[in-house]
Each structure stands twice: as structure tokens, then as C-alpha cells.
C-alpha positions as CSV (number, residue, x, y, z in Angstrom):
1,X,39.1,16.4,41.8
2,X,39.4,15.6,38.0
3,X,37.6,13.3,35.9
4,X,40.7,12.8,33.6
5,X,43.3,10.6,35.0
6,X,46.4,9.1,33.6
7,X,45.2,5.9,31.3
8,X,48.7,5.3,28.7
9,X,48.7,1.7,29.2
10,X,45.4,1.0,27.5
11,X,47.4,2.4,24.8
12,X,49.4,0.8,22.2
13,X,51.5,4.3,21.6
14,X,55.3,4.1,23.2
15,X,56.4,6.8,25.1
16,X,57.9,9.8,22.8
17,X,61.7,9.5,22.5
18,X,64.6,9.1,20.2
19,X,64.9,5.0,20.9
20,X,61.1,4.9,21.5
21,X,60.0,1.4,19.6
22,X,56.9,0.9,17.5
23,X,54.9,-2.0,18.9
24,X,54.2,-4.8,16.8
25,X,51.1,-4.9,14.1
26,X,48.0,-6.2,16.1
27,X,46.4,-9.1,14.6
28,X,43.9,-9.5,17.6
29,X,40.1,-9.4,16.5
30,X,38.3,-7.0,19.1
31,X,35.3,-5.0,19.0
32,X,36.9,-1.4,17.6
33,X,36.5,1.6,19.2
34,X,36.2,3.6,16.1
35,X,37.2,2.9,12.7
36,X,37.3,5.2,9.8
37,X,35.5,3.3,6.1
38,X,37.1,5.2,2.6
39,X,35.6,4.2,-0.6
40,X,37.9,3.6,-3.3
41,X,37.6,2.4,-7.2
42,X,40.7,0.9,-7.4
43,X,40.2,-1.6,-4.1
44,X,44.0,-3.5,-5.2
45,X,45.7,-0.1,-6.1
46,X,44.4,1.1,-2.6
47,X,45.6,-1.9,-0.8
48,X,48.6,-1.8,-2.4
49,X,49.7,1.8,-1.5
50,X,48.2,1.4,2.2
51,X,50.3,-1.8,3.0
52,X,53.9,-0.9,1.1
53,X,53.5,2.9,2.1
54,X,51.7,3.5,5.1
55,X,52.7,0.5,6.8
56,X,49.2,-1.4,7.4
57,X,48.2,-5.3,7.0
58,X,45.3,-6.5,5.4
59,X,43.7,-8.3,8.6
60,X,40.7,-9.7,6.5
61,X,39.1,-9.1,2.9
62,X,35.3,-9.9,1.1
63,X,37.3,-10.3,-2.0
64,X,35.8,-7.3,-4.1
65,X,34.1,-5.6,-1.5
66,X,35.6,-4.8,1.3
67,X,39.4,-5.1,2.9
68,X,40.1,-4.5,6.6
69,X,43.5,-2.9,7.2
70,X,45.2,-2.0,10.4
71,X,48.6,-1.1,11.8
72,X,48.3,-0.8,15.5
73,X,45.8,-2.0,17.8
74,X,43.0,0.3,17.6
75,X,44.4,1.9,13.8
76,X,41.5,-0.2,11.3
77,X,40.6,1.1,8.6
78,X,37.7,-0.1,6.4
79,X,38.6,-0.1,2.1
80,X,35.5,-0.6,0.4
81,X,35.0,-0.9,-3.1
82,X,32.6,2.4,-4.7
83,X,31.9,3.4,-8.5
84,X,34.5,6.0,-7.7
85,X,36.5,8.5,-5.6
86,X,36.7,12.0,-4.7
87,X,38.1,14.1,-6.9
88,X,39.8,16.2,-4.3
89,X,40.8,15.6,-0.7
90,X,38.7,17.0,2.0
91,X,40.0,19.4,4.5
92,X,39.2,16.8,7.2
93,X,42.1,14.6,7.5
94,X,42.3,11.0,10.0
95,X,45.6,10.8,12.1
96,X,47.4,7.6,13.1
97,X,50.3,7.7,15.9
98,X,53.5,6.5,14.5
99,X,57.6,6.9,16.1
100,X,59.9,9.5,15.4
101,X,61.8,6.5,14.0
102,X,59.0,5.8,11.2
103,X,58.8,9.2,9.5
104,X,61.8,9.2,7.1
105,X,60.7,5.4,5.8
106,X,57.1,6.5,5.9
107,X,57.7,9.5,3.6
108,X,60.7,7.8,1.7
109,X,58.0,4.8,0.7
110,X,54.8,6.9,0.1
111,X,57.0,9.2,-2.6
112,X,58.0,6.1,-4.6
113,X,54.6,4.8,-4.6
114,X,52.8,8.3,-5.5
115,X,55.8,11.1,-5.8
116,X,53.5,14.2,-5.1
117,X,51.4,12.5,-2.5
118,X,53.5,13.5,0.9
119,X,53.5,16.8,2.6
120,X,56.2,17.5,5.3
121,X,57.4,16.3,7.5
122,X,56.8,20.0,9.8
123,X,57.1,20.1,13.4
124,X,53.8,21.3,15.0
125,X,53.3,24.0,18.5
126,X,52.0,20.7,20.6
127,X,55.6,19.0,20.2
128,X,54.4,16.5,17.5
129,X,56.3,15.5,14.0
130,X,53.3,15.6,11.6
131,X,53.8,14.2,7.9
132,X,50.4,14.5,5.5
133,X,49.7,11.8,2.9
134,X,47.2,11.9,0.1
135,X,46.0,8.3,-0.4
136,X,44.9,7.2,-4.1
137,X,41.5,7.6,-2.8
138,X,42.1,11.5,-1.6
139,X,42.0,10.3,1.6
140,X,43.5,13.3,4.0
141,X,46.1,10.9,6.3
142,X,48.3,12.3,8.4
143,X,51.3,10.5,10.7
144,X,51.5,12.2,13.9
145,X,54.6,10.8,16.0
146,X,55.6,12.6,19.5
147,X,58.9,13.8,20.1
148,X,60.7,13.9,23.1
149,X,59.2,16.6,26.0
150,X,62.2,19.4,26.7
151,X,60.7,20.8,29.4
152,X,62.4,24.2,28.3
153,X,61.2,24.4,24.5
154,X,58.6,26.8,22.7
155,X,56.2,23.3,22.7
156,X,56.8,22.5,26.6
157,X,55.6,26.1,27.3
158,X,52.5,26.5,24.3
159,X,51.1,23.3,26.3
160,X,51.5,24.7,30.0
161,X,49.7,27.7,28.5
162,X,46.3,25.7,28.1
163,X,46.9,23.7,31.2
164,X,49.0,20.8,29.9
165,X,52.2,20.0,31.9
166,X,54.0,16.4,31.9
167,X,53.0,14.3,35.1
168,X,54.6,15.3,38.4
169,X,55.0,19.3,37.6
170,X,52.8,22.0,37.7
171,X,48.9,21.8,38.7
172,X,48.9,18.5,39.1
173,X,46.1,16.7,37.5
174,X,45.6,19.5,35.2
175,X,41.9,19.8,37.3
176,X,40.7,22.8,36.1
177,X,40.0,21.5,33.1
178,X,37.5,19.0,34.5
């Protein structure tokens, strides 16, 4: 028996399809899972391009300190004012779920905020639309929305190969990975 069971409606993330709906920003106040902090210089400028390009709310602010954005449930992020930024973006990136649906505006908004700050989108091996934004900060973000599963494509078959198959085919609950 596996320890890993099926656990997708603790999740905010719709199911991966062409009409799959994006639920609504989560205004709730819980205590959060994880949460990723980025300094920035600019703490307005930084606002500004996280809530008209990448979609998030400002939730609550300690005007020139700190502002707490999210999107999702469970997507916070924590801008908090610093002498200054990187100078480059890492090569570690932080990934937020999004819809098929939201790539096009995501990318169409981000380039008339900051033309040279959006790579892709590009289609991935594990059946994901990936789009990587640069955020005035050099913050590594990338958009990662699931497409529909075709049982029959390159991406359906790179995920059987390391034990991944949708629910109700194959080895069952994938238990020898436990």
C-alpha cells in the first residue's frame, strides 16, 4: 500500500482542460503553508507590475514596508521594501498554477508593463504550458498551467515512464513509488 493518495480537492487548481475555469482570488486569512518574501526597492513599481501583470491583489500592506499579495488560495507572496535588488535573476525560479485560458492575457499584460520581461510560452515533457516572467525585482516567476491529458501523446507516455498514469489506468496507486 501507498502513502500517496489522491488529495485534488484541498486544492484550489481546476482540472486541466480547454473550458477549465480559474477559481476566484482568495481573500480568506489562513495560516499559509508556504509563502515566498522578495525584496524590492521600488515597493509601488513592484506592486504595480504584480497586480496589472501577474494577476495578484494586494490582501494587506504596512505602508512602506511590507505588501501581502496573492492570487489563489495558497499563491502569497510577501513584497518587502530593501535598499535594493538583485542585479540579475537567479536560476531558481517560484511557480504559480494558472489555466490554459490565462496564458495569452498573462503574457499579453506582462509585455506592456516590461516588453523584454516574458519568456515563452513553451510547452514542457510533463504536459504543462510554462511562460517565465522576470519581475522588476529579478524575481524568476514562472506560470505553469496543465493542459488537457491525451492519453496517446509524447507527455501521456514521458509520465507513465516514471510511474505517473492518470487515475483508473495502469498500476494503480502508482505504489512503487511509496
Amino acid at each position: 500500500m501507498s502513502d500517496y493518495y489522491n488529495a485534488f480537492e484541498m486544492s484550489p487548481v481546476p482540472a486541466p482542460g480547454p473550458d477549465a475555469v480559474p477559481p476566484e482570488p482568495f481573500r480568506g486569512i489562513y495560516g499559509m503553508p508556504a509563502f515566498v518574501t522578495i525584496p524590492t526597492s521600488d515597493l509601488a513599481a513592484s506592486v504595480d507590475f504584480w497586480v496589472r501583470g501577474l494577476g495578484f491583489f494586494e490582501l494587506f500592506s504596512i505602508p512602506g514596508s511590507l505588501v501581502h499579495l496573492r492570487r489563489w488560495a495558497f499563491q502569497d507572496v510577501l513584497l518587502v521594501q530593501a535598499a535594493s535588488a538583485p542585479e540579475q535573476a537567479p536560476a531558481m525560479s517560484v511557480s504559480f498554477a494558472c489555466v490554459l485560458s490565462q496564458v495569452d492575457s498573462l503574457v499579453e499584460a506582462c509585455r506592456a508593463l516590461r516588453p523584454n520581461s516574458v519568456d515563452g510560452p513553451r510547452d514542457t515533457p510533463w504536459n504543462t504550458r510554462d511562460v517565465e516572467v522576470i519581475t522588476p525585482e529579478n524575481a524568476r516567476i514562472v506560470f505553469t498551467a496543465a493542459k488537457p491529458f491525451d492519453p496517446a501523446s509524447q507527455e501521456a507516455r514521458n509520465l507513465e515512464a516514471v510511474g505517473v498514469t492518470p487515475p483508473g489506468v495502469g498500476r494503480g496507486d502508482n505504489e512503487e513509488h511509496a
